[in-house]
N, C-alpha and C positions, 0 to 999 in steps of 0.2 A: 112959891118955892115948894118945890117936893125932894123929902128925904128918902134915898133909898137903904137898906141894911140888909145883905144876904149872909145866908147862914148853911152850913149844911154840908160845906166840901169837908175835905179831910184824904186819906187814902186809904185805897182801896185796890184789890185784886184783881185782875185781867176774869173777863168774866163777870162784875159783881157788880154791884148796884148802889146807887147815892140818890137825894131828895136834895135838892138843893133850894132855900125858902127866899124870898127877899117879901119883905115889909117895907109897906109904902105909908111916909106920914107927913103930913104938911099939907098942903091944898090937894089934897086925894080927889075931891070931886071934880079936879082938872083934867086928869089923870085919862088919857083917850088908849092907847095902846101899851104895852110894857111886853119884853121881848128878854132875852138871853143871847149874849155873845161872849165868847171865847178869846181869849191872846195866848197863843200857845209863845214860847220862848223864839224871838229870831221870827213871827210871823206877823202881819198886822189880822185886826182882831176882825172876827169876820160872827156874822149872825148864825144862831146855832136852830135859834123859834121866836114863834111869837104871837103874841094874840092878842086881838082886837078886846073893845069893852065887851062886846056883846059876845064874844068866845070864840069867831074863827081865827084857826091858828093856821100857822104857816111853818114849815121844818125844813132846816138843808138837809139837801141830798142823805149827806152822811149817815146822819142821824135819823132819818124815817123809819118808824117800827121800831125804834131801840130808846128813843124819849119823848118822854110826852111833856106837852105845855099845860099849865092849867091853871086858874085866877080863880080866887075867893074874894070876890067884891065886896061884900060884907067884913071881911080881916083886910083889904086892904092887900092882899099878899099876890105873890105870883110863885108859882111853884113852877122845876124841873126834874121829872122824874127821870133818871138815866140808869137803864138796863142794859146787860153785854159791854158792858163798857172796854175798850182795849186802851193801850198803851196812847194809841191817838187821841186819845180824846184827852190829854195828860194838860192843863191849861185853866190860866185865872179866867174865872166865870166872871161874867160880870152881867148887873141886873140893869135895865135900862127901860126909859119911860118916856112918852109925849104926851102933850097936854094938848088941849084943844085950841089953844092962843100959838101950838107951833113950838113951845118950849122943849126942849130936852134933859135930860136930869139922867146921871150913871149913879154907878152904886161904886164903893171903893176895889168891888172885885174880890174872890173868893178863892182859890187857890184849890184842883182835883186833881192829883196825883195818880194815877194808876200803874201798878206795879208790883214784881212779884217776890 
């Protein structure tokens, strides 16, 4: 079993910038990919990035150049840094993981507000 816990939304101005953290705890050495996706209201949730154990990452469209993915293997964590952020991007984050046995594991999801 892995637990996920993200942290770090909140709201914020068109324009402006959020770190969005999730900590990974429980069978961590399982732990093969971990990624970020979004549910904006009224939409299904759709993948934002993502990165392998060993660090390549992968970004929608949207999002290229304005966030980055980034994993501390050592903390267990995955980070989202989101730059230029507008009104679109307004949607519960959620953190997510696969193991090497094919498991998957979410996070309860995090709530980024943008707005002015």
């Amino acid at each position: 079993q892995v637990q996920l816990v993200e942290s770090g939304g909140g709201l914020v101005e068109p324009g402006g910038s959020l770190r969005l953290s999730c900590a990974a705890s429980g069978n961590v050495f399982s732990i093969n990919s971990m990624a970020w996706y979004r549910q904006a209201p009224g939409k299904q949730r759709d993948l934002v990035a993502s990165i392998s154990r060993l660090g390549s990452t992968n970004y929608a469209d949207s999002v290229k150049g304005r966030f980055t993915i980034s994993r501390d293997n050592a903390k267990n964590t995955v980070y989202l840094q989101m730059n230029s952020l507008n009104f679109d991007n307004t949607a519960v984050y959620y953190c997510f993981c696969n193991t090497y046995s094919g498991a998957r594991y979410w996070g309860q999801g995090i709530q980024v507000t943008v707005s002015s």
